[in-house]
C-alpha positions in Angstrom: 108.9 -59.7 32.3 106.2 -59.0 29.5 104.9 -62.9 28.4 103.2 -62.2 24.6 101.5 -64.8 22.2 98.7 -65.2 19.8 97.3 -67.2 17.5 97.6 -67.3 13.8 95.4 -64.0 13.3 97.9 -62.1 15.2 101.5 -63.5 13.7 102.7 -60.8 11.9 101.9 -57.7 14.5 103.0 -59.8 17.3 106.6 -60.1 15.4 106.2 -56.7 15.1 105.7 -55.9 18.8 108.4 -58.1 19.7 111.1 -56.5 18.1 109.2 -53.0 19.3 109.4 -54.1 23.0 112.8 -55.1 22.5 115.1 -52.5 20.6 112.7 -49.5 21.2 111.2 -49.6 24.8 114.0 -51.9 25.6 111.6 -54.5 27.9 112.9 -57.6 28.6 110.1 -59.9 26.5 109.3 -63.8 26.3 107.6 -64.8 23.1 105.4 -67.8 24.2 104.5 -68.5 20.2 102.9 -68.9 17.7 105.8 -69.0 15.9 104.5 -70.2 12.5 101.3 -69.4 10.4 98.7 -72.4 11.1 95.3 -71.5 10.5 93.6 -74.2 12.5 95.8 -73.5 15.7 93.6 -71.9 18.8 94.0 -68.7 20.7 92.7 -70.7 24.0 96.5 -72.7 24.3 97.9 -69.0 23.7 96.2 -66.9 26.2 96.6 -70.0 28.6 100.3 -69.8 28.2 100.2 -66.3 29.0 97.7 -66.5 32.0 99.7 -69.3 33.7 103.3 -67.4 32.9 102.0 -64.4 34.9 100.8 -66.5 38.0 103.4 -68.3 38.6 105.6 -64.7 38.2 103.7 -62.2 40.0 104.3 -59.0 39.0 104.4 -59.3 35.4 102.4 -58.5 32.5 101.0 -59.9 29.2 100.1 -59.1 25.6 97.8 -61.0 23.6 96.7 -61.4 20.3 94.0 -62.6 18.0 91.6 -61.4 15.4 89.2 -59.6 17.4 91.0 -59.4 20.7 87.7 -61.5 22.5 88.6 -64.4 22.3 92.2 -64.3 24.2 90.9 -61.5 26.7 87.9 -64.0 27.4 90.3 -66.9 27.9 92.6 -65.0 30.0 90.7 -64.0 32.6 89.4 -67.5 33.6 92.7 -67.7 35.5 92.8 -66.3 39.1 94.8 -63.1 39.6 94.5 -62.2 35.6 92.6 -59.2 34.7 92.9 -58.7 30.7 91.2 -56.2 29.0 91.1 -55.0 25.4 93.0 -52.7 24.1 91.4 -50.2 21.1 92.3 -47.0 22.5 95.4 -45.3 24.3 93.3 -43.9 26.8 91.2 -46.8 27.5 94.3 -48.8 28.0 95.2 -45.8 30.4 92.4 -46.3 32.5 92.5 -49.4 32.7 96.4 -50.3 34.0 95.8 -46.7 36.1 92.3 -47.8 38.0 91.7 -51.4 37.6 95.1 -52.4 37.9 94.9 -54.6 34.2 98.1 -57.0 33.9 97.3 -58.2 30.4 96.9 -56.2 27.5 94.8 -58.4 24.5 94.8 -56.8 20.9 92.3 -57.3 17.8 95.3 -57.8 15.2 92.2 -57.4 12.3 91.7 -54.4 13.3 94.1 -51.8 14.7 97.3 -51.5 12.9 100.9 -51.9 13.9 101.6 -48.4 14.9 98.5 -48.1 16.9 99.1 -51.6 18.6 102.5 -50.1 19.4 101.1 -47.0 20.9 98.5 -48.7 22.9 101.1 -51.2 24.3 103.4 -48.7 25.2 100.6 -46.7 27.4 100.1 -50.2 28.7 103.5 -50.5 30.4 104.1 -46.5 31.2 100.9 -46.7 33.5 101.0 -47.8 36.8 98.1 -48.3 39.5 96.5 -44.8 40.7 97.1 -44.8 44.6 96.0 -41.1 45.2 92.5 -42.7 45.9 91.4 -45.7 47.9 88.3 -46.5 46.4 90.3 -48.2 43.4 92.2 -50.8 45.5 88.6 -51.4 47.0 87.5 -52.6 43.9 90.6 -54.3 43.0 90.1 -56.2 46.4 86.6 -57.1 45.9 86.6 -58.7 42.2 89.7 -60.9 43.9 87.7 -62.3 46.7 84.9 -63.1 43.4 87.7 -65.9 42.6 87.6 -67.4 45.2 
């Protein structure tokens, strides 16, 4: 299950990544709002739905949204077991699903475009956790015992 929201910066790309995730990559998606344009709503209630989606379903992932793409990452990864990261580039979304094991993907809807949001959340789900080398799951291991 892929769990997506955002907040009012990130209404119209999310829509857009929706109907991506659904008809192209064919993912199975739950849209956990907004779902209407209010400019004083806050990307804290979104990224919490998100964060607490994926806990209690382990296994799956998440996409965020806001202006800059700060604000939701920061949010989300106040929640045990989340590790969100930024998404600006292909290959830094790449390296960070492949080595640090990333299950939620946040976006800057202000400033990457539709088609690259698209691209960087379909390298998103296509990578999976590198296992050729144990030092990764090391590392994986020691920021969970930081929470606790």
């Amino acid at each position: 299950m892929i769990y997506i929201a955002t907040d009012h910066r990130g209404l119209e790309m999310k829509k857009y990544l929706v109907t991506y995730l659904k008809t192209q990559l064919k993912k199975e998606v739950e849209d956990l709002g907004a779902d209407k344009l209010d400019p004083e709503d806050d990307y804290v209630d979104y990224a919490t739905k998100v964060a607490k989606a994926i806990q209690k379903n382990p296994g799956s992932l998440g996409i965020l949204l806001c202006g800059s793409g700060h604000g939701v990452c920061v949010t989300a990864n106040k929640f045990k077991g989340i590790r969100a990261s930024i998404g600006y580039s292909i290959e830094g979304v790449e390296l960070g699903r492949r080595d640090d094991n990333l299950n939620v993907l946040c976006l800057a809807a202000r400033i990457i475009s539709n088609d690259h949001a698209a691209a960087i959340t379909k390298k998103f789900l296509e990578t999976e956790l590198r296992t050729d080398d144990p030092k990764y799951q090391r590392r994986i291991d020691r920021i969970n015992q930081l929470e606790g």
